[in-house]
C-alpha positions in Angstrom: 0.0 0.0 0.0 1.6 3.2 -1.2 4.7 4.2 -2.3 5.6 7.1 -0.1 9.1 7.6 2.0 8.8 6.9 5.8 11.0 8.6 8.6 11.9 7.1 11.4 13.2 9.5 14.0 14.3 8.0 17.5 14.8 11.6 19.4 13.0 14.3 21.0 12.9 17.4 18.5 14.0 19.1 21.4 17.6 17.2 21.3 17.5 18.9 17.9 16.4 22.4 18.6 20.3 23.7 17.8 20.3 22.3 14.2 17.7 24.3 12.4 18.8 23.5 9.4 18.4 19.9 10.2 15.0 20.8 11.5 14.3 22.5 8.2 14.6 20.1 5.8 13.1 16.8 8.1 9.9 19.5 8.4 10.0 20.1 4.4 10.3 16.6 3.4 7.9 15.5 5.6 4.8 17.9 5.5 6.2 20.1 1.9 5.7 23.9 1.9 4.5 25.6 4.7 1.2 27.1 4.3 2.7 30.5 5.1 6.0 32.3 5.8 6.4 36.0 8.3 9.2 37.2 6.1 9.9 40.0 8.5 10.8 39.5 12.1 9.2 35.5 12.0 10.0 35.6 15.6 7.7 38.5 16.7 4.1 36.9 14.9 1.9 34.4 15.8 -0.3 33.2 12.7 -3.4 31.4 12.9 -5.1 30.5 9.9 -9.0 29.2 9.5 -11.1 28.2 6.5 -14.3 29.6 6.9 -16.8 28.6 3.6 -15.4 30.0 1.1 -12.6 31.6 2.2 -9.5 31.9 4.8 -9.5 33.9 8.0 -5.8 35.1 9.0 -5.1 36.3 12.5 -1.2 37.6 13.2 -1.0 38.9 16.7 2.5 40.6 17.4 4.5 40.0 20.7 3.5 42.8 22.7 6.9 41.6 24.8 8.7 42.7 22.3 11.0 46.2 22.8 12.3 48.1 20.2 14.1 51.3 19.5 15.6 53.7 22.1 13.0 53.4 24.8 13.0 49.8 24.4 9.3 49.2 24.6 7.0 48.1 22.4 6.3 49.2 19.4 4.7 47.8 16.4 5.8 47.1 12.5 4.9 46.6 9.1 5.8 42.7 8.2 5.2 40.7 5.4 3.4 37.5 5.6 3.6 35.3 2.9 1.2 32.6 1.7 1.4 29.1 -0.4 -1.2 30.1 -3.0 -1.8 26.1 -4.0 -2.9 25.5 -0.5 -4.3 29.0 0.4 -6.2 30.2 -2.9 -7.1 33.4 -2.8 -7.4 36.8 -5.5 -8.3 39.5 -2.7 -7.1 40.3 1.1 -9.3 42.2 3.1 -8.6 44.1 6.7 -11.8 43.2 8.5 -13.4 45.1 10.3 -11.7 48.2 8.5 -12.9 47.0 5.3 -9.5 47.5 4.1 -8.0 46.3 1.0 -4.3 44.9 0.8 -2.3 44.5 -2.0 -1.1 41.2 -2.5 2.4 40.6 -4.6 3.2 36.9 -6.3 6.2 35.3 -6.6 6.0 32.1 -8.1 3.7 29.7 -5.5 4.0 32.9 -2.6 1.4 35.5 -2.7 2.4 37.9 0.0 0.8 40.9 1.8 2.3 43.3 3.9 1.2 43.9 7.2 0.7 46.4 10.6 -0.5 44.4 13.3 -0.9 46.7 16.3 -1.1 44.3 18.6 -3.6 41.9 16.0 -4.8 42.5 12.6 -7.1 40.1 11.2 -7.4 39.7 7.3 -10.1 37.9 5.1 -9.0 36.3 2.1 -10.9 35.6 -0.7 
């Protein structure tokens, strides 16, 4: 039955955590492209994704932990967030409830958006 590749790993991820690299490709080889990709301080964003009907829900909710600049508190910034157009098809991205249109860039499978969450943003794609 099948004709796939298995993996067999026998340690904790966490006995791994200091090889990203290694991480990186057993993740990729496993599951394929992620479904999306914070190009700009990845770190900082949390991402939560939801199909609702026809269409995808995005929350990104920034660290509000985070300090920056001279005063080292926070303060929020524009990021991009990148998404795998084959698994998250979509020709429009809305702000919600702003009614907000972004502009949406492609690069080969990656449709990206630039954001300003402050703390949250939530974005409708259609």
């Amino acid at each position: 039955m099948g004709g796939g590749t298995a993996y067999a790993m026998t340690t904790s991820e966490s006995a791994v955590t200091d090889k990203p690299d290694f991480l990186r490709y057993l993740w990729k080889e496993t599951t394929g492209q992620p479904l999306w990709k914070v190009e700009i301080n990845p770190e900082r964003y949390l991402v939560r994704i939801r199909r609702q009907n026809q269409r995808y829900v995005v929350h990104v909710i920034d660290s509000l932990t985070t300090k920056e600049g001279p005063m080292e508190r926070y303060r929020p910034l524009y990021t991009k967030l990148a998404l795998n157009s084959e698994q998250v098809p979509f020709k429009k991205a809305t702000v919600v409830p702003a009614n907000r249109k972004v502009e949406i860039s492609t690069a080969g499978l990656w449709k990206t958006i630039e954001l300003y969450p402050d703390p949250e943003l939530t974005i409708v794609l259609e």
